[in-house]
C-alpha positions in Angstrom: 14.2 9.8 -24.6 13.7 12.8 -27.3 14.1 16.5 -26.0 10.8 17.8 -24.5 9.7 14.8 -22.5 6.4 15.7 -20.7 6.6 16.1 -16.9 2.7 13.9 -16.5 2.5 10.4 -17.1 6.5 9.8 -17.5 8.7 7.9 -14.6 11.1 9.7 -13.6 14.3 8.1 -11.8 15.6 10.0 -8.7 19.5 10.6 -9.3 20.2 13.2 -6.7 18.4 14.3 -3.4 19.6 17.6 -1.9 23.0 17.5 -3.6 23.5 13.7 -3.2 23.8 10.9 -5.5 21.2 8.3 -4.4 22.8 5.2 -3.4 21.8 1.8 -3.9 18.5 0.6 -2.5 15.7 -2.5 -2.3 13.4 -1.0 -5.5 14.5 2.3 -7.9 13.3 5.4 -6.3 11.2 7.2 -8.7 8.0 9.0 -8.8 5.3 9.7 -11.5 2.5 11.5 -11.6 -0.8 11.3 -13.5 -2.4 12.4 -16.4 -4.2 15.0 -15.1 -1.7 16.2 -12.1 -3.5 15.8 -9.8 -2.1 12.6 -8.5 1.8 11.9 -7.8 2.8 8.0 -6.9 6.1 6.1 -6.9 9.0 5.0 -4.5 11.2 6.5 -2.1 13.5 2.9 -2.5 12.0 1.1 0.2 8.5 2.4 0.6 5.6 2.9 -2.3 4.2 6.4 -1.3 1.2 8.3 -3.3 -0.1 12.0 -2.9 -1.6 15.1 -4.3 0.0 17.1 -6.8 -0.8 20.5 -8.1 0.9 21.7 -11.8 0.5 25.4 -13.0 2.8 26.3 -15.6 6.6 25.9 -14.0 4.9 25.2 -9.9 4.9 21.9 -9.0 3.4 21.3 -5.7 3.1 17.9 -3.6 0.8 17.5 -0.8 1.2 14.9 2.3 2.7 11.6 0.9 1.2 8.2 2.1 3.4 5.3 2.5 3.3 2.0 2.7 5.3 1.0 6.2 7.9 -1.7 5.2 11.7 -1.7 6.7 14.5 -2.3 4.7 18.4 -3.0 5.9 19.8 0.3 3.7 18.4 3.2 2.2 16.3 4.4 4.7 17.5 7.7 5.6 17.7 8.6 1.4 13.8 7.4 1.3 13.3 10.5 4.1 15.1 12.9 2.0 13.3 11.9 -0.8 9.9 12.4 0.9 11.7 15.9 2.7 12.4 16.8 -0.8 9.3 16.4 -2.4 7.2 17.8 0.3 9.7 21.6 0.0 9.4 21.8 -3.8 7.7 24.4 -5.2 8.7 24.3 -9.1 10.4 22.2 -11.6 12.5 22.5 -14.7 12.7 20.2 -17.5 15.7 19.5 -19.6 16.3 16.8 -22.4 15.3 13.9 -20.2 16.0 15.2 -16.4 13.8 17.0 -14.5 15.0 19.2 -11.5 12.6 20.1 -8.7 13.4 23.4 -6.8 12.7 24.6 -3.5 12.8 28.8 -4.5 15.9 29.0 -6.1 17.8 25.6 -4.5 17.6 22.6 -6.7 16.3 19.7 -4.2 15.6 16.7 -6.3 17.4 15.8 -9.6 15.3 12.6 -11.6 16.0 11.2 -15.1 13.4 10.2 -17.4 12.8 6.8 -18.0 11.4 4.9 -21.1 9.3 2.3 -19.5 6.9 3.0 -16.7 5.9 0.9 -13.2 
């Protein structure tokens, strides 16, 4: 991806939840939100979740996440962090192709930008 990859409409790739590699699971956690960000869907790895998002110059902001219900044998625990992560961020940074979301000053999400979409 070139340098300055928009933060609407790309999918970005969760690496790193709350200092943590993610691990392997079922489908590639990732989220992406719309156009006009407003709107915020994706993957926690298990689960497809979809909310609200809210994007004023460096604040990023995601409401209450629905999700679809399904069970899978591993991952589980990383798609709660993931959704834990999402719901305590409160700006983001963009650099090259990875996007960091922070809670204050703690990074709590690292994601990678991806070439293709969903």
């Amino acid at each position: 991806m070139p340098e300055g990859v928009p933060l609407l409409g790309t999918h970005w790739t969760v690496t790193e939840v709350h200092s943590a590699p993610v691990g392997p699971t079922a489908n590639e956690p990732y989220i992406q939100l719309a156009a006009d960000g407003k709107t915020v869907s994706g993957s926690g790895g298990c689960n497809r979740l979809t909310g609200q998002s809210t994007v004023a110059g460096d604040s990023l902001r995601f409401g209450p996440m629905a999700q679809t219900r399904m069970a899978c044998a591993t991952g589980m625990d990383q798609e709660q962090a993931i959704t834990s992560a999402l719901a305590l961020a409160t700006r983001y940074r963009i650099q090259g192709n990875t996007l960091q979301l922070f809670a204050g000053d703690q990074q709590v999400m690292r994601l990678v930008a991806q070439s293709g979409g969903s």
